[in-house]
Backbone bond lengths (Angstrom), bond angles and torsions (degrees), N, CA, C in turn:
res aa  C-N    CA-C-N  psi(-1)  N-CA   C-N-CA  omega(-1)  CA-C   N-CA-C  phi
1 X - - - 1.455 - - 1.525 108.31 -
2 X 1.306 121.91 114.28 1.582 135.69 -171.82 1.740 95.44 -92.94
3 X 1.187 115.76 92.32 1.825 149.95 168.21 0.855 116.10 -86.62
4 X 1.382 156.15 158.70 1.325 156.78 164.46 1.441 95.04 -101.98
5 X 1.483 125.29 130.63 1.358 134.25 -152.47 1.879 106.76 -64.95
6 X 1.593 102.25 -33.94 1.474 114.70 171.98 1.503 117.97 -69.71
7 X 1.227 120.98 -26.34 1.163 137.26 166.81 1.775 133.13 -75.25
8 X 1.144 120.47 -33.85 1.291 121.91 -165.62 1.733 99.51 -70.03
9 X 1.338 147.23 -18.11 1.140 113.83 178.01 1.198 126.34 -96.91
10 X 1.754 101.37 23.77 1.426 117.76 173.20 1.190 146.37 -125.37
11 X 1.883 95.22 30.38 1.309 109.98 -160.59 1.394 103.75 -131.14
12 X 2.113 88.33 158.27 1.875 95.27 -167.45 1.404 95.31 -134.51
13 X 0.948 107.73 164.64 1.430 108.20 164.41 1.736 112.20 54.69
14 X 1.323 124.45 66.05 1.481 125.30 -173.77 1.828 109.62 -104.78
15 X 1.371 101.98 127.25 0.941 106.08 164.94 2.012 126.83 -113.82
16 X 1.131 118.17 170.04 1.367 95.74 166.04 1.730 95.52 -140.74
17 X 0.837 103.79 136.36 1.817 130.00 174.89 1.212 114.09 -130.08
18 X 1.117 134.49 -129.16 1.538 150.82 -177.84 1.434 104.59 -87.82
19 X 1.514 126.29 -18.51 1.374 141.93 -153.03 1.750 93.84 -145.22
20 X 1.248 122.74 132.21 1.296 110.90 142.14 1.596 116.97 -88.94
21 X 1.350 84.90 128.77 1.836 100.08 -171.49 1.446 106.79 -119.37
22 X 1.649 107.18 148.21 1.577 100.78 -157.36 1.888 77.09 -149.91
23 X 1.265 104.39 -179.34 1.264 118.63 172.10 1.610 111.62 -137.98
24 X 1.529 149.47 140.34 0.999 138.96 -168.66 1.927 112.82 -93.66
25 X 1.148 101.79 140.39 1.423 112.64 171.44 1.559 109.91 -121.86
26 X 1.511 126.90 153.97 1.728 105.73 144.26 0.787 123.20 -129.43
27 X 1.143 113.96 -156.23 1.820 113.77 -158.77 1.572 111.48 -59.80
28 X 1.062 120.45 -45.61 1.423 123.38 173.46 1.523 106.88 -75.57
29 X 1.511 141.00 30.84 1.234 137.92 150.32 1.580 86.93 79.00
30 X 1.032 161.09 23.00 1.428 152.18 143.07 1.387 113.29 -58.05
31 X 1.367 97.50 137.99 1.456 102.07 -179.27 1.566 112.09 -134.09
32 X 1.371 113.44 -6.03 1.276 108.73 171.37 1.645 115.57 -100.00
33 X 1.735 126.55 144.78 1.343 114.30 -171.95 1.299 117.05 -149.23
34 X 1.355 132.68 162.24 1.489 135.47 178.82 1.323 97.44 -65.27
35 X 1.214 120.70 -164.03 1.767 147.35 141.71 1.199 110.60 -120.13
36 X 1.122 124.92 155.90 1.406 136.64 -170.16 1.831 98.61 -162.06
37 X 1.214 89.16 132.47 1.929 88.06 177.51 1.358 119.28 179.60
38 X 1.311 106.70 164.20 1.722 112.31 -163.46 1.813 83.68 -116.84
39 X 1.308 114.61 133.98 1.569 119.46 149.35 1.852 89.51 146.24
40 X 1.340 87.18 -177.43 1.480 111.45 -170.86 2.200 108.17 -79.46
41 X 1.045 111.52 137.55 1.302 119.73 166.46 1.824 99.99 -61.86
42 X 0.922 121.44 163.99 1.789 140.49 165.53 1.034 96.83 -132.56
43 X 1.534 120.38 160.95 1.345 115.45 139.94 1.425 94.81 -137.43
44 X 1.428 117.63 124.06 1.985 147.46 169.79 1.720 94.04 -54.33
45 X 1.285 102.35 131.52 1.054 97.73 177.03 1.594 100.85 -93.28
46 X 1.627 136.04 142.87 1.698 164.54 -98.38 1.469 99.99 -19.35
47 X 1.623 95.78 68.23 1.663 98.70 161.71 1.695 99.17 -145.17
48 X 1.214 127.97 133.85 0.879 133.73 169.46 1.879 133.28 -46.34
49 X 1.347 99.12 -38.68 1.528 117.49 -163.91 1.634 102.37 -100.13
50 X 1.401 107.27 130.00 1.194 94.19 158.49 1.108 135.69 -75.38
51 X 1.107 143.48 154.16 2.024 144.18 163.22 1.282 118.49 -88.81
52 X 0.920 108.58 132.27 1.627 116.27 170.01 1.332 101.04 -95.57
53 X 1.488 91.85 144.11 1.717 121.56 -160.88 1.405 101.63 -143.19
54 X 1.596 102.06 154.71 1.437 88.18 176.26 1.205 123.97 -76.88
55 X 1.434 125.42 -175.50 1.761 119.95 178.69 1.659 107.21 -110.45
56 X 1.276 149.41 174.52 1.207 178.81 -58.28 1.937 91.55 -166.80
57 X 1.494 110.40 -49.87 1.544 105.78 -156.74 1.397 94.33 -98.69
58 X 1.320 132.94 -43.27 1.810 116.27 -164.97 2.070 82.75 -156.74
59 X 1.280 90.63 153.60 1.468 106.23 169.11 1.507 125.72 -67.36
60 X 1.125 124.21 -178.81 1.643 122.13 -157.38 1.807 94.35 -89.28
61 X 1.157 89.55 164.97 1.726 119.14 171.61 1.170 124.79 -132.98
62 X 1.679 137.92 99.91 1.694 130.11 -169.18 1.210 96.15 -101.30
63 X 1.349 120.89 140.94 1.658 118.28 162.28 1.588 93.89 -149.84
64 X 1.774 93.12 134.50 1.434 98.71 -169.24 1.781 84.56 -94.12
65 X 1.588 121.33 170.33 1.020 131.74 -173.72 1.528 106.19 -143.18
66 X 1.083 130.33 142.31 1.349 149.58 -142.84 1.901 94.78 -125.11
67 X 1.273 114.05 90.72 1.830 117.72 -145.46 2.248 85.39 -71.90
68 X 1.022 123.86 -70.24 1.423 93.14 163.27 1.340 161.56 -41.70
69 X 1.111 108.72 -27.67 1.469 126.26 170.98 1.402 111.46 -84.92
70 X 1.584 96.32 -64.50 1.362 101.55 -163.04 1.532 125.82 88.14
71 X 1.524 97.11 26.66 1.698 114.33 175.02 1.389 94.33 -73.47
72 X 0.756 138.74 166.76 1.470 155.69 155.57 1.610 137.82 -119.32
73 X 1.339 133.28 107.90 1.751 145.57 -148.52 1.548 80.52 -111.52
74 X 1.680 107.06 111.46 2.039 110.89 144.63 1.288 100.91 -72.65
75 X 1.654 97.94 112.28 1.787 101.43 167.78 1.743 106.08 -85.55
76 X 0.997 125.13 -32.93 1.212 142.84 -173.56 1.590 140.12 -125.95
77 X 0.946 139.67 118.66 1.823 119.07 -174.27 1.643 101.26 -138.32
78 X 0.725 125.37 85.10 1.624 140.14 -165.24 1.549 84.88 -73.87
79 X 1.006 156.44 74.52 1.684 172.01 -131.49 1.607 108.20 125.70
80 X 1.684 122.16 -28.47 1.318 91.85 -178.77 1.700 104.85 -138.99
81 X 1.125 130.42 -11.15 1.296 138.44 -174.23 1.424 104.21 -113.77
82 X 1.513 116.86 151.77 1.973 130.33 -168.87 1.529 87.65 101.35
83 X 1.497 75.38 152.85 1.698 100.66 145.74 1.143 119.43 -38.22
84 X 1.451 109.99 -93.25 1.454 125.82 -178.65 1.923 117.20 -21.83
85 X 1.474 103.05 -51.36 1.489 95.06 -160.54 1.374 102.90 -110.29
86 X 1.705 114.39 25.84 1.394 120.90 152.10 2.173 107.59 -90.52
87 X 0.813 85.36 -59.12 1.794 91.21 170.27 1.048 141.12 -113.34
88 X 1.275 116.27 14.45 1.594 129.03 171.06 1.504 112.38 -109.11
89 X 1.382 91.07 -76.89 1.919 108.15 -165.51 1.525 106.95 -65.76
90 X 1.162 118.53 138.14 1.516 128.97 165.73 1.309 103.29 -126.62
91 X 1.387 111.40 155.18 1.787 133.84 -160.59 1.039 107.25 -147.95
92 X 1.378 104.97 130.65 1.587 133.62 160.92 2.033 112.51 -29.26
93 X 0.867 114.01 74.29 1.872 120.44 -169.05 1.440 77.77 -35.41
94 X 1.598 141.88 -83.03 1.008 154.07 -152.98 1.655 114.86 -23.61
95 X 1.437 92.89 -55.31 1.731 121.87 -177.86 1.440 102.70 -76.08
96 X 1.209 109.69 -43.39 2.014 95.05 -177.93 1.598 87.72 -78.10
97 X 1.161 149.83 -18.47 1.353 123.98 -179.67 1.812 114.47 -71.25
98 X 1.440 104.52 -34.53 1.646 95.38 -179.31 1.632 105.33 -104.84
99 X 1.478 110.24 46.44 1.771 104.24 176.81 1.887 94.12 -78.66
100 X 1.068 117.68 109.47 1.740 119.76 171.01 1.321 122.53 -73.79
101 X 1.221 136.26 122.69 1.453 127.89 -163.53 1.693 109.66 -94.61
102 X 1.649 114.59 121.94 1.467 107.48 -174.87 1.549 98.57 -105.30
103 X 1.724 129.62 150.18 0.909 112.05 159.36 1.626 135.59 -96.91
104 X 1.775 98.33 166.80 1.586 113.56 -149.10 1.591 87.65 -70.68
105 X 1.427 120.21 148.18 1.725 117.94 -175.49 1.755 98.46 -100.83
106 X 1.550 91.71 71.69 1.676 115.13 158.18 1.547 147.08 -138.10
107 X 1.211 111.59 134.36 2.089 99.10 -163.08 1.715 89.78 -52.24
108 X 1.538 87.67 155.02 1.545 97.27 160.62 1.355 117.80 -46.22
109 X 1.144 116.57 155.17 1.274 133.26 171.93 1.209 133.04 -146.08
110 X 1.611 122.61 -178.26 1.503 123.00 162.05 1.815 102.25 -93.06
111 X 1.587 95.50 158.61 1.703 97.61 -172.35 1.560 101.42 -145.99
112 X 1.137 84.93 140.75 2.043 110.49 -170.37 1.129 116.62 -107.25
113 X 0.926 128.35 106.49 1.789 137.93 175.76 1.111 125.47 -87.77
114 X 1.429 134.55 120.72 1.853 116.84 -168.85 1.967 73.22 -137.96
115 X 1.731 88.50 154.96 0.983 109.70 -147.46 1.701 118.79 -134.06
116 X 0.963 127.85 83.49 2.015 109.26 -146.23 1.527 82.59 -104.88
117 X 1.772 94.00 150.38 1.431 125.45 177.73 1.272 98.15 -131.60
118 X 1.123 101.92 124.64 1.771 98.39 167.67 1.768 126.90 -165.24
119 X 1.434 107.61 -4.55 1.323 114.14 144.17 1.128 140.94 -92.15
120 X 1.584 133.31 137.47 1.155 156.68 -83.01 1.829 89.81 -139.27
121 X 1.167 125.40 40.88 1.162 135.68 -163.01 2.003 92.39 -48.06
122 X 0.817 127.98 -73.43 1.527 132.83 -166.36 1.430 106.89 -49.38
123 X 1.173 132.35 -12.77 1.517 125.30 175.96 1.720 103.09 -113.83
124 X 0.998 113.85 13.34 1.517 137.32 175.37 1.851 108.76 -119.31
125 X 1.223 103.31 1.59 1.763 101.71 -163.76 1.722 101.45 -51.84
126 X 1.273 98.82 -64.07 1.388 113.52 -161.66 1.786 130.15 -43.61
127 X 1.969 81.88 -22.51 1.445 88.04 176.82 1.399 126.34 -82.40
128 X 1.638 112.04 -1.94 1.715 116.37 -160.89 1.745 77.94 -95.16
129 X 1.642 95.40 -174.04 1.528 119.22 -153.81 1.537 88.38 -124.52
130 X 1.589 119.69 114.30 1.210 104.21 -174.36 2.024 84.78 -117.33
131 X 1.346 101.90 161.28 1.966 110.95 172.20 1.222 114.84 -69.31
132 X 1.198 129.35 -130.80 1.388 135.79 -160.20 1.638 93.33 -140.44
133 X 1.430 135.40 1.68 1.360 148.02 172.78 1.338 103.11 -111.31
134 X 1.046 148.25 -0.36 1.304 164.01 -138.41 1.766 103.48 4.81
135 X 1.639 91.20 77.02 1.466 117.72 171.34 1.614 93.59 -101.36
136 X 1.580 108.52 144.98 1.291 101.39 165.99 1.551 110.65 -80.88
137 X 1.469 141.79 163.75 1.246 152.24 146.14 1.835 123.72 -58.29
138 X 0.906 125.55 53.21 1.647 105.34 154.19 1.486 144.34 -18.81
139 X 1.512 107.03 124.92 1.428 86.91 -163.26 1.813 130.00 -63.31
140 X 1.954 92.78 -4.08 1.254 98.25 179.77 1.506 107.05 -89.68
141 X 1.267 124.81 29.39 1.500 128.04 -170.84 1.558 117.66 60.44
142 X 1.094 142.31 21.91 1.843 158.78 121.07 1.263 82.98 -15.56
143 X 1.239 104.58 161.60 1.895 143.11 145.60 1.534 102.77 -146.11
144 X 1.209 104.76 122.06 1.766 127.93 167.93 1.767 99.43 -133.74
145 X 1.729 81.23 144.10 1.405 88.59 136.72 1.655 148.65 51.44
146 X 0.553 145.22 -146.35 1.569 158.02 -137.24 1.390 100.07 126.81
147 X 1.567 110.61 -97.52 1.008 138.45 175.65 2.125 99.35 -35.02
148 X 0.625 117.25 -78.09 1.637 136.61 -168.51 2.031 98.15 -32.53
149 X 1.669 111.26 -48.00 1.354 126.11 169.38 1.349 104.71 -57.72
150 X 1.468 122.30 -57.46 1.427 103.32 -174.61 1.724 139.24 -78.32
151 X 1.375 95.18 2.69 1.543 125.07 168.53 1.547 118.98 -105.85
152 X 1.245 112.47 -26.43 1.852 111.90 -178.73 2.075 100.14 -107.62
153 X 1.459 96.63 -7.97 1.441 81.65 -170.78 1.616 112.86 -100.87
154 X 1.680 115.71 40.86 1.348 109.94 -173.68 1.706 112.22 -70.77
155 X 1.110 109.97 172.21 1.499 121.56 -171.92 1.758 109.95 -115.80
156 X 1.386 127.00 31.50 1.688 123.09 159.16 1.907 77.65 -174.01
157 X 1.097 89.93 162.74 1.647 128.51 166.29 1.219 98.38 -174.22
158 X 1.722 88.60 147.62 1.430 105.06 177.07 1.682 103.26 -143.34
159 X 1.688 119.63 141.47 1.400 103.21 -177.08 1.325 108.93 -122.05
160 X 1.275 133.62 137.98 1.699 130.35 174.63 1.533 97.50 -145.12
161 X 1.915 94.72 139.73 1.100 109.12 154.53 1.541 131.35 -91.14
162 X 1.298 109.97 154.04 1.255 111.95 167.54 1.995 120.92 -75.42
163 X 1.381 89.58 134.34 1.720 81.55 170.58 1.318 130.80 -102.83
164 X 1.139 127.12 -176.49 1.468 127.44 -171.12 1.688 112.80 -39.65
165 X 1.577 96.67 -39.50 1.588 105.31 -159.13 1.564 84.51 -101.86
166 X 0.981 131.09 57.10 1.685 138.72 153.14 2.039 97.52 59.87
167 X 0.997 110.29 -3.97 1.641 117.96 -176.67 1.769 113.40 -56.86
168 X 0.841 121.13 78.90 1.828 130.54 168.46 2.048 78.76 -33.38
169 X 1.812 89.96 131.87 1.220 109.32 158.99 1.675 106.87 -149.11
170 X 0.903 113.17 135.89 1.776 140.20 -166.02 1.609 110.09 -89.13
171 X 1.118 123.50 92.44 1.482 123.93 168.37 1.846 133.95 -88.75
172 X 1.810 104.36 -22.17 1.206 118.93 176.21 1.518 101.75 -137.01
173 X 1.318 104.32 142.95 1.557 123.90 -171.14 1.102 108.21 -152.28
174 X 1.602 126.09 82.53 1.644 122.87 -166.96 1.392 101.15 -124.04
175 X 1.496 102.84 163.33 1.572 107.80 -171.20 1.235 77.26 -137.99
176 X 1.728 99.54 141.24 1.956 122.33 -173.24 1.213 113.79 -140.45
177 X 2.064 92.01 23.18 2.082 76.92 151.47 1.297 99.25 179.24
């Protein structure tokens, strides 16, 4: 099962297709949730929903929220998960410290995660930077893994909730490499 390492103890319903697609639960078996998030609204032109995108100063932040509890699920951290912002992108520490999370103006819900894998990390091994533990190197100075890279380092996620009337609606659509 291809999970995003932050993700797997919060998932129901997994499928794998072209996408690994999962649905979110948490620990207390909740399945319905706020949005909460740092980045810019879009609006797609003949799509109803806006997307959150990142903004100009630091990349996006999703955190679904559990409206009783108030547990909180990182669906997303555009600073630490993808391709891209495992070995490419570097960020202002400063700026990911004051990203403020506003919430998305939607009833709780259920939320769907699809998940694309599709680089060939093991015929690429040789080129990453591993330590003297054979941790790999991040370009933000991290060490994970082996294993941890080829599960947190996918290249698209996309997140949509479900609505009242069972309707899949799509709020993040990112490409990470």
């Amino acid at each position: 099962m291809k999970v995003p390492t932050y993700l797997k103890k919060y998932i129901k319903n997994y499928e794998d297709n072209e996408l690994a697609t999962m649905t979110l639960c948490s620990n207390g078996c909740k399945e319905l949730f706020e949005i909460w998030y740092y980045g810019h609204l879009f609006l797609v032109k003949d799509e109803e929903q806006n997307y959150i995108v990142n903004t100009d100063q630091a990349p996006m932040l999703i955190v679904a929220k559990v409206p009783d509890t108030g547990e909180e699920i990182i669906l997303f951290d555009g600073s630490k998960y993808g391709y891209n912002n495992m070995f490419c992108d570097v960020h202002d520490a400063e700026k990911l410290s004051s990203r403020t999370l506003q919430k998305l103006d939607i009833q709780p819900s259920k939320i769907m995660i699809e998940v694309g894998y599709s680089i060939d990390y093991e015929e690429e091994k040789e080129d990453y930077d591993f330590d003297e533990k054979g941790l790999v190197i991040l370009v933000d100075g991290r060490r994970i893994s082996w294993e941890t890279v080829l599960l947190d380092g996918f290249d698209c996620i996309a997140i949509s909730y479900i609505d009242e009337t069972g309707r899949k609606i799509q709020f993040v659509d990112e490409e990470l490499a």
